[in-house]
C-alpha positions in Angstrom: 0.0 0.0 0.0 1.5 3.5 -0.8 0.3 5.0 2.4 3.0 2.2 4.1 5.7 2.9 1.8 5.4 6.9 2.4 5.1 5.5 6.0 8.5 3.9 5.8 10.6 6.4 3.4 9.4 8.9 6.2 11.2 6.9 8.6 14.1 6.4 6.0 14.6 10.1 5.9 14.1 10.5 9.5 17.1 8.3 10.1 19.0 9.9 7.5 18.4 13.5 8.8 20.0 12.0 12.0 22.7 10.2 10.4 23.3 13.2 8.8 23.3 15.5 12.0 26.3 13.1 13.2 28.0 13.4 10.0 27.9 17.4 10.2 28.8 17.4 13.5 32.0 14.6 13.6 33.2 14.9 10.2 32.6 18.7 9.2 33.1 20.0 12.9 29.7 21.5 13.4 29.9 23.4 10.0 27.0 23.3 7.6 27.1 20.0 4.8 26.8 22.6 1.8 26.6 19.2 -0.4 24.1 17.5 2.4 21.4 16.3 -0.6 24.7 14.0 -2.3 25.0 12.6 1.8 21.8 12.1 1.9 21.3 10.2 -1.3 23.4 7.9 -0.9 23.1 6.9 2.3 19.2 6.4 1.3 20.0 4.4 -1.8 22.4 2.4 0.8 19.8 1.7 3.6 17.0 0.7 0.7 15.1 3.6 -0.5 15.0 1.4 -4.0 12.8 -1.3 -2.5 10.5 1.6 -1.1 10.0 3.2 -4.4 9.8 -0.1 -6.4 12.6 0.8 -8.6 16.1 0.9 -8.3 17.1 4.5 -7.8 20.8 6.1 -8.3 22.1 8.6 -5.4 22.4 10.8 -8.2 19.1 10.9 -9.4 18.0 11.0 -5.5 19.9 13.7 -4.7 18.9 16.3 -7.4 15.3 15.2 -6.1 16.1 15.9 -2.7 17.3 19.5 -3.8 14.5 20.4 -6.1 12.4 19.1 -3.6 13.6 21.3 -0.8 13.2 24.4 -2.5 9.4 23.7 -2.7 9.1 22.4 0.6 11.1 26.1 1.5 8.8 28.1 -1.2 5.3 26.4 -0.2 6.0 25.8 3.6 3.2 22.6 4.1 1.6 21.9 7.3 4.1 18.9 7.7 7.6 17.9 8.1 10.2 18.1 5.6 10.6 14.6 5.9 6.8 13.4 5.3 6.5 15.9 2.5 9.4 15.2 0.8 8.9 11.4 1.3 4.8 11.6 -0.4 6.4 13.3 -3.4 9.5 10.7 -3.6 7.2 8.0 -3.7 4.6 9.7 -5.7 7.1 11.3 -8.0 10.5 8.9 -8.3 
C-alpha cells in the first residue's frame, strides 16, 4: 500500500536526517554540509530507498530530487515535516 511505503521512506529520511546530523557534527566540525542532498542520497539508496519506491534509484538521481524538492518544501512551507513531504512526493514522484 503507498500509504505504508510513504510511512516507511518517512522513517528512512528520518534516520537519515539524523545520520546526517552526526556526520555534520564529527566529520565537518559542526559546519554546515553545503553538499548535504549527495550525503543524503546515498546513504538512502544504501539503507533501501529502491525497494520503497519499487525501482532501483541512483544517489544521483535521488539527490537532485532531494534538492529540487527542498526548495518547494522552503517556497510552499506545508503543514508537515520536511521529511513526510518530501517522502509523499518521492514516492509519488520517483
Amino acid at each position: 500500500m503507498a500509504a505504508d511505503r510513504v510511512t516507511e521512506t518517512t522513517s528512512l529520511l528520518v534516520r537519515t536526517s539524523k545520520a546526517h546530523g552526526v556526520y555534520e557534527e564529527n566529520e565537518l566540525s559542526g559546519v554546515y554540509d553545503q553538499a548535504w542532498s549527495e550525503w543524503y542520497a546515498q546513504y538512502a539508496v544504501d539503507n533501501g530507498i529502491g525497494p520503497l519506491v519499487g525501482h532501483p534509484v541512483t544517489a544521483d538521481q535521488l539527490a537532485q530530487f532531494l534538492a529540487s524538492s527542498n526548495v518547494d518544501f522552503e517556497r510552499d512551507k506545508p503543514g508537515d515535516s520536511w521529511a513526510a513531504y518530501t517522502a509523499r512526493r518521492i514516492i509519488q514522484e520517483l
